[in-house]
N, C-alpha and C positions, 0 to 999 in steps of 0.2 A: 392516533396511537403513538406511545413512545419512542423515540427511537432504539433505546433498549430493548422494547419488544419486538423490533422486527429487523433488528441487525443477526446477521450472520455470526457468530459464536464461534470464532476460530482461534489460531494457535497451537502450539502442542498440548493435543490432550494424552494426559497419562491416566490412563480408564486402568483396570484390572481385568485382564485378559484371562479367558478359564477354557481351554480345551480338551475335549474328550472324543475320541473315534476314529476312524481312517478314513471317512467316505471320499469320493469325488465332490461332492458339494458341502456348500458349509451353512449354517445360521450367523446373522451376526445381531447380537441384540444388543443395543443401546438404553441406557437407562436417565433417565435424568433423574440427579440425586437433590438437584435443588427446589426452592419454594418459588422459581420465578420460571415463567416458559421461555425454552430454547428453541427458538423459531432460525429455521436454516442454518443451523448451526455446523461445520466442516467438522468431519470424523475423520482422523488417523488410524486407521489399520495397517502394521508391519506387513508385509505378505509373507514373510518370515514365519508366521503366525497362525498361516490356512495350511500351511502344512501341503500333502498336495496339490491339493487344489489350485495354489498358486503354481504351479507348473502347468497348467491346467487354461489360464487366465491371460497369462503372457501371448502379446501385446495388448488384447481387445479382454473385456469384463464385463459380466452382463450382473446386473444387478436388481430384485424384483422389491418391490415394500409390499406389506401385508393384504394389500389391495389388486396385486400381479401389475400393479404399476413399476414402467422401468427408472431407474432411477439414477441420475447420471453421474460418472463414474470417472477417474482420472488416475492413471501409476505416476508415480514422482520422483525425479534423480533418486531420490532417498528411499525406494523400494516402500512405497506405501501406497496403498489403497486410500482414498480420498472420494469423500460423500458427504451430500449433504443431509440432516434428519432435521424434521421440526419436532418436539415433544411440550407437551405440556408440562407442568411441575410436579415432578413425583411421577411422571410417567415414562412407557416405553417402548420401543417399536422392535419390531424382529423383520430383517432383511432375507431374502435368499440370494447367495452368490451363484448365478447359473451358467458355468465354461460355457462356452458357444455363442451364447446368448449376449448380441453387440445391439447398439444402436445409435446412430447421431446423434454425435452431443455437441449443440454449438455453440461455439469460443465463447467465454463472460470473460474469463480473465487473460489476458495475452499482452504482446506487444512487440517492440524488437527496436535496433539503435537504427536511425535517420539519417544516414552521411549525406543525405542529399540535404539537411537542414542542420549543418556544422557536428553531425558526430551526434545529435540528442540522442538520449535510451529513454524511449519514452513507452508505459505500458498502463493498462487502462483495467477496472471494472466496470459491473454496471452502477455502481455510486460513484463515480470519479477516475481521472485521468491525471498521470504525474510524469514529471520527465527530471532527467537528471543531466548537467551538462557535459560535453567531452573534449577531448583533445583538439578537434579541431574549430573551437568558439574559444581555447584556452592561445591558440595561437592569433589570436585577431587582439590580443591584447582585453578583450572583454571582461569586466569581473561578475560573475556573476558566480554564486557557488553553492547557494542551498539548494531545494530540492522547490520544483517552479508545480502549479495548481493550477490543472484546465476542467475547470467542471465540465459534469455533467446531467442530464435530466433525461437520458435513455438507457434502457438498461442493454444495450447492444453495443458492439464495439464500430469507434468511431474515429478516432485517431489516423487511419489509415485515408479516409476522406478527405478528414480536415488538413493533413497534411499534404495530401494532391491538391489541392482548392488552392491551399494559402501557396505550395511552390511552380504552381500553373505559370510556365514560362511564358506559352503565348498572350496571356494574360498583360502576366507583367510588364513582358517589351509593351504592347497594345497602352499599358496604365501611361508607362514612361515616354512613349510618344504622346499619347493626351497632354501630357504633363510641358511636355518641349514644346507645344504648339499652344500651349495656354489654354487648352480646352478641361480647365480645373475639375470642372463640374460630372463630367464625363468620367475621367479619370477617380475621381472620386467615389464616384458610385459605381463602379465596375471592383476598387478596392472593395469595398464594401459586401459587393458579392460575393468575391474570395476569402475574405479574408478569419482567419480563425479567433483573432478581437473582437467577431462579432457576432453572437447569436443567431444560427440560422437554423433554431428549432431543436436543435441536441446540447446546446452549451457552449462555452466559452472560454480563449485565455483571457482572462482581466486580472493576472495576480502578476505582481513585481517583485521579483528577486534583489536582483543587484547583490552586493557586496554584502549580503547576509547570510544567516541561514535559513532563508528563506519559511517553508513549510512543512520546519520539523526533522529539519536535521542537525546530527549529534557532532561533539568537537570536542577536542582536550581545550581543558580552562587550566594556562599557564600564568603565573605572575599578574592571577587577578583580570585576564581578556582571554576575548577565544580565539582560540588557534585554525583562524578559519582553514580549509580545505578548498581546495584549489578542484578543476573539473577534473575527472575519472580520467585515467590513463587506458588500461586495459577495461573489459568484458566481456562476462560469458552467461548465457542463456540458461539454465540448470533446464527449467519448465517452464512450457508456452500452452498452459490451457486445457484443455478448456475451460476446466474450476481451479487452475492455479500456472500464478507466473513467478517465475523466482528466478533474479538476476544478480551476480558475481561482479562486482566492481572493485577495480584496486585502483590506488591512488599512486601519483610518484611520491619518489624519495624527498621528503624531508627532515630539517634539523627542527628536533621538540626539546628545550631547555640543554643539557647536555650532551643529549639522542643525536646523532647521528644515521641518515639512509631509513628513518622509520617511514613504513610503507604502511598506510593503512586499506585495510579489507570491510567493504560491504557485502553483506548477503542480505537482499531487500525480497520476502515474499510479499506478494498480494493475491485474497483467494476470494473467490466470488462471492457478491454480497458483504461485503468488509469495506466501513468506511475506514480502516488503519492498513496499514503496513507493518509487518515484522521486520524489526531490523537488529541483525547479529554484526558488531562492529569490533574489528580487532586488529590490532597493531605490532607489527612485525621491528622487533629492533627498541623496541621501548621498555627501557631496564626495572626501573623502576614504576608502584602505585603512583597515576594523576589522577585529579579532579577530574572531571568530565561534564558535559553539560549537552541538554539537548533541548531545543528548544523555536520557537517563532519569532519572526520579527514583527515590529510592532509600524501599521504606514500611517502619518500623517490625518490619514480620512477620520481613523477612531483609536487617537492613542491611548485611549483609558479603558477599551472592549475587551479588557481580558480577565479571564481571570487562573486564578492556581490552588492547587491543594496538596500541600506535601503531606497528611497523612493518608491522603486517599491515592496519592503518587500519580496526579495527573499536572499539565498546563495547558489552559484554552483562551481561545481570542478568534472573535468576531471583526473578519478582516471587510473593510467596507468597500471593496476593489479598487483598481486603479481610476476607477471614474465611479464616483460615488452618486454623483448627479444622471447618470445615464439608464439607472433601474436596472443595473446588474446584478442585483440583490447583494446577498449577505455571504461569504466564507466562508464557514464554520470549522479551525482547526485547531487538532489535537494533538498530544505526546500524553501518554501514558507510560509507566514505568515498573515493569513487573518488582524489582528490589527497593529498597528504602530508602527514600533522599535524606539527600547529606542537608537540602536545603532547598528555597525555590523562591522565586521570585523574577524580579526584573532589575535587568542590568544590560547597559549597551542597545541599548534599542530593543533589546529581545525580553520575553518571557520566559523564562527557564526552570528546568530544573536537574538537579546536581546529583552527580551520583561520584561513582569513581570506576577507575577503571583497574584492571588488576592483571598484567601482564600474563601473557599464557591462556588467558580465558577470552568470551567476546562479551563487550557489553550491548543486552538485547533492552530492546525497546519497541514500542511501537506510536506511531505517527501517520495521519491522514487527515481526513476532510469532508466536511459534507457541505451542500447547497439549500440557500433558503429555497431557492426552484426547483430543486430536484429533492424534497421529501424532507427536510430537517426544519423543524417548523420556529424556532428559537433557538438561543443561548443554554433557556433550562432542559430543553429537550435534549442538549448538543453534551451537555456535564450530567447527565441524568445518565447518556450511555456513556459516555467516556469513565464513570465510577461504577458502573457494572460490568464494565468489560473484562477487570480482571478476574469475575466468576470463572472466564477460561481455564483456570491454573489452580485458582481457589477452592472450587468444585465441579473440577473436570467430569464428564461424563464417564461413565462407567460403561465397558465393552466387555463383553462377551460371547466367545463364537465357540460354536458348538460344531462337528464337524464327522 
């Protein structure tokens, strides 16, 4: 099956909202207006919007489909209702909102920052794991600055593990003594147990950063280069889950052409079942319209795996891991771009594409990744959904609660 047909459908959707009644309970019907099926696709409802009911709902939401199936449910910083619906094309499901009515719902998307492993913010779906780096990997001198890719092939969260495994102190002394005594072999495969470089059934780090922009993320393009971005200063948690994580990164002060103290701000969601990320990016202190570019870097293993589309406003590339020889499989990563490129291609090691940015506003994109091991079966399969994805916004779902 496609990967368009069984990705998740998320973003802002702007449906047409139609309310009538006072009750305590509400309908919400969903409609799909397109010719292709929305399989788990993530609904926005305002709670604004149920009128009381949402007084009603506050903290816990019980949620039933057509079937008295419950249906799991998340409130968001941003006072929204969030769900998932599958619908077929031209079809539509009716939900009931039932106050009272709770149930376990367990974490897909979450995550949180790592100071036990230099400051990372690292948070995870069940299609994939990302991390971003912080203040304190930025004081070791390190450069690394885009956004780093640890697949996965479990749809559970796992992050939390593979980070105990891989910072297992007694471990580690244990490796370092093997190591002092020359018992190589030993030492070696005790790494190997811990270590998150290496597949132990859920997935794997095997992607390299360094001094790029790693896997998709965005930069001002000044005097023709990018203005890369140095790791995260500040951050804040907005939402941790269970169908959605959304995290607040500000950058420090730097000088952009003849900008001065310009602070730039990420706001990165991820919502369950979504091989992308939403990303809202804006820059405090920047007077003037820049170019902007956002974009992958391209490694050695397959420098010619890519590919772009400026009227469809994507760029992809097939990254071959850091060990291409070892059966890590395949990367598969993306940028998509709701507005119109200025242009696209490759420059600088990277695949890009150009947009602009425009002071006072953020520029949104989105950017992620799928696994030839964990569900993405090719390249054509991988730009097959990365040019349907903008159906999000193209033809949004259509909401309507009745109440």
């Amino acid at each position: 099956m496609a990967v368009g047909k069984i990705a998740l459908w998320l973003g802002s959707l702007w449906g047409t909202l139609t309310l009538t009644g006072c009750a305590s309970t509400a309908n919400i019907t969903v409609v799909n207006p397109s010719d292709v099926d929305r399989v788990d696709e993530m609904v926005e409802v305002p709670l604004s919007r149920l009128g009381r009911v949402a007084d009603k709902i506050r903290p816990g939401v019980g949620l039933k489909d057509g079937q008295g199936q419950i249906v799991p449910t998340q409130i968001t910083h941003d006072s929204l209702l969030i769900f998932p619906v599958s619908l077929k094309a031209h079809g539509k499901a009716t939900l009931r909102v039932e106050p009272g009515l709770t149930a376990k719902v367990q974490p897909v998307a979450c995550g949180r920052q790592y100071p036990e492993r230099l400051d990372d913010m690292a948070w995870e779906n069940d299609k994939s794991a990302y991390r971003a780096y912080g203040p304190a990997l930025q004081r070791t001198g390190e450069r690394s600055y885009g956004y780093d890719i640890m697949v996965k092939r479990v749809g559970y969260p796992v992050l939390e593990k593979r980070y105990a495994m891989e910072l297992d102190a007694k471990a580690r002394k244990q490796i370092a003594d093997w190591r002092k005594a020359g018992e190589r072999a030993k030492a070696d495969s005790l790494n190997r147990i811990i270590s998150y470089h290496v597949d132990h059934g859920d997935g794997m780090d095997c992607y390299n950063v360094g001094p790029t922009l790693g896997g998709g993320t965005a930069a001002l393009w000044v005097d023709s280069a990018i203005v890369f971005p140095y790791c995260y200063k500040e951050y804040e948690i907005l939402d941790n889950g269970p169908l959605r994580f959304t995290v607040k990164l500000t950058y420090g002060p730097a000088t952009v052409g003849g900008n001065a103290d310009v602070v730039e701000t990420r706001v990165i969601t991820l919502d369950a079942g979504s091989y992308l990320n939403r990303t809202d990016v804006s820059y405090r202190n920047l007077a003037d319209p820049t170019p902007m570019v956002a974009g992958i870097v391209l490694h050695p293993q397959n420098p010619d795996g890519y590919r772009y589309d400026r009227a469809q406003g994507y760029v992809a590339y097939a990254d071959s891991t850091n060990n291409a020889k070892a059966g890590n499989g395949v990367i598969y990563i993306g940028v998509v771009f709701p507005d119109a490129l200025t242009d696209a291609g490759v420059a600088q090691g990277h695949v890009l594409g150009f947009g602009q940015y425009r002071p006072g506003t953020a520029f949104r994109y989105y950017w992620g990744s799928g696994w030839s091991k964990g569900g993405v079966a090719g390249m054509d399969e991988w730009c097959d959904y990365l040019t349907k994805y903008p159906m999000r916004w193209k033809e949004p779902l259509q909401i309507k609660i009745k109440r």
